[in-house]
One Martini backbone bead per residue (centre of mass of N, CA, C, O) as a GRO file, in nm:
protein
   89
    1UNK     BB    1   8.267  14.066  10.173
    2UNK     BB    2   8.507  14.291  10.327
    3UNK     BB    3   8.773  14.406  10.558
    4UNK     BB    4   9.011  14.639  10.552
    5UNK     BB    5   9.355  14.746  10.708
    6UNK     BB    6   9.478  15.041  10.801
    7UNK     BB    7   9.780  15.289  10.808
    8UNK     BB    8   9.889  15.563  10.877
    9UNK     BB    9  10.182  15.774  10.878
   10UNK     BB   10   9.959  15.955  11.140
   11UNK     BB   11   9.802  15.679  11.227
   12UNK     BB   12   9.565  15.656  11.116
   13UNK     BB   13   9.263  15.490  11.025
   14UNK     BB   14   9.148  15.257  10.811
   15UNK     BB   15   8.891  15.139  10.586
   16UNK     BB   16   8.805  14.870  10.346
   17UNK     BB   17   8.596  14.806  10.151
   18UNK     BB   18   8.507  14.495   9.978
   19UNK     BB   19   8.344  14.394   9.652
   20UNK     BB   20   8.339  14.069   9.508
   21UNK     BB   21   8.341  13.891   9.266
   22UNK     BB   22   8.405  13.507   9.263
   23UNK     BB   23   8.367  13.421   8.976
   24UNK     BB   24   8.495  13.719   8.781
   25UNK     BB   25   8.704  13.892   9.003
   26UNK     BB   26   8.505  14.152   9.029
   27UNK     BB   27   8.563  14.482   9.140
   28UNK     BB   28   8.266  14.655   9.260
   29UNK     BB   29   8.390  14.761   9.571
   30UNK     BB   30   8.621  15.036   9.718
   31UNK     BB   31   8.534  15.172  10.057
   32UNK     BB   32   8.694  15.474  10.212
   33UNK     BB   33   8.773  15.510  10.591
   34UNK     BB   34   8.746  15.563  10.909
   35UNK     BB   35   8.408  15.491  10.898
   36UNK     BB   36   8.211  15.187  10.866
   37UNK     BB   37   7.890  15.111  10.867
   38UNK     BB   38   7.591  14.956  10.815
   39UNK     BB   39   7.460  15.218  10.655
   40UNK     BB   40   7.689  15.232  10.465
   41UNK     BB   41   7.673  14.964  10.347
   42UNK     BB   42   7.371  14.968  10.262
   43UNK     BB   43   7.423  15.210  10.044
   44UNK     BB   44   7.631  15.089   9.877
   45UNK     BB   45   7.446  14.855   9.812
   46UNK     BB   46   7.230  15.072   9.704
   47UNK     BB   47   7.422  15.153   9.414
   48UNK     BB   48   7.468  14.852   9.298
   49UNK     BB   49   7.183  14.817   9.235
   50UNK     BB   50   7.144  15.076   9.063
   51UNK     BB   51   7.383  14.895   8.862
   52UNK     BB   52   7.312  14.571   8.860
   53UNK     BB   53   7.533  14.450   9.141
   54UNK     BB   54   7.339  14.255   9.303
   55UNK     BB   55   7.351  13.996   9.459
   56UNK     BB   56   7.171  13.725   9.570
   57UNK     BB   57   7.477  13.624   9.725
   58UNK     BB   58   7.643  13.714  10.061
   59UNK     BB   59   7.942  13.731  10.179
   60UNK     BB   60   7.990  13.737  10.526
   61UNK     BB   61   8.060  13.824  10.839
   62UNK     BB   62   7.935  13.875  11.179
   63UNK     BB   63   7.975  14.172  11.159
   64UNK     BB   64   7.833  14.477  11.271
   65UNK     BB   65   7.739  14.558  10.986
   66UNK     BB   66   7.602  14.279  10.865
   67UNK     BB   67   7.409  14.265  11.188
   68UNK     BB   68   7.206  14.498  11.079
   69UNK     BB   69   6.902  14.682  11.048
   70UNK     BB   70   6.989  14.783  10.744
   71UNK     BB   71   7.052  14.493  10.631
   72UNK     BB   72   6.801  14.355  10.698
   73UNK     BB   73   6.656  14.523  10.505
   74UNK     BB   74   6.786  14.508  10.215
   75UNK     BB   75   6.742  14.172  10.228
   76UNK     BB   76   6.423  14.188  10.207
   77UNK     BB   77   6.421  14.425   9.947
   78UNK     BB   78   6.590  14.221   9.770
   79UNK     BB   79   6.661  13.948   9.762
   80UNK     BB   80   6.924  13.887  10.003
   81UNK     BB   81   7.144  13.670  10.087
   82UNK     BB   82   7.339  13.640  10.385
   83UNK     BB   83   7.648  13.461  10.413
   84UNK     BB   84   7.779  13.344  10.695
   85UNK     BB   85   8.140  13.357  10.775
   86UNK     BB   86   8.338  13.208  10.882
   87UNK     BB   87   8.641  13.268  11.079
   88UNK     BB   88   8.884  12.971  10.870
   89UNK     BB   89   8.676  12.784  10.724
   0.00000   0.00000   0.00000
């Protein structure tokens, strides 16, 4: 689970959150916005469970969107692990 950033044309900045599958390299999901907050990611995530694709462990860095209170509300409802990687390791 990562954001990529791009910029458009007009200026504005857009923001997409990409859930992959490490395994199966399969996109579980590509969210675009000009702002994607932690209750966003976390409303995102409860979509993927009720569609059966919520891993038990995820990947992601230290950003205010996954240690936000939404976030951690999410794993705990869930018992879904989230690995912070440090970025560089």
């Amino acid at each position: 689970m990562d954001f990529v950033h791009d910029i458009l044309m007009d200026g504005r900045r857009i923001r997409m959150l990409t859930v992959v599958d490490d395994h199966s390299r399969e996109s579980l999901v590509i969210e675009v916005d000009t702002s994607l907050s932690g209750r966003r990611v976390s409303h995102i995530l409860y979509v993927l469970r009720r569609a059966g694709n919520l891993p038990q462990v995820m990947g992601c860095d230290s950003g205010t969107e996954y240690t936000s209170r939404a976030m951690l509300k999410l794993s705990q409802a869930h018992a879904v692990r989230l690995h912070f990687i440090t970025p560089g390791s």
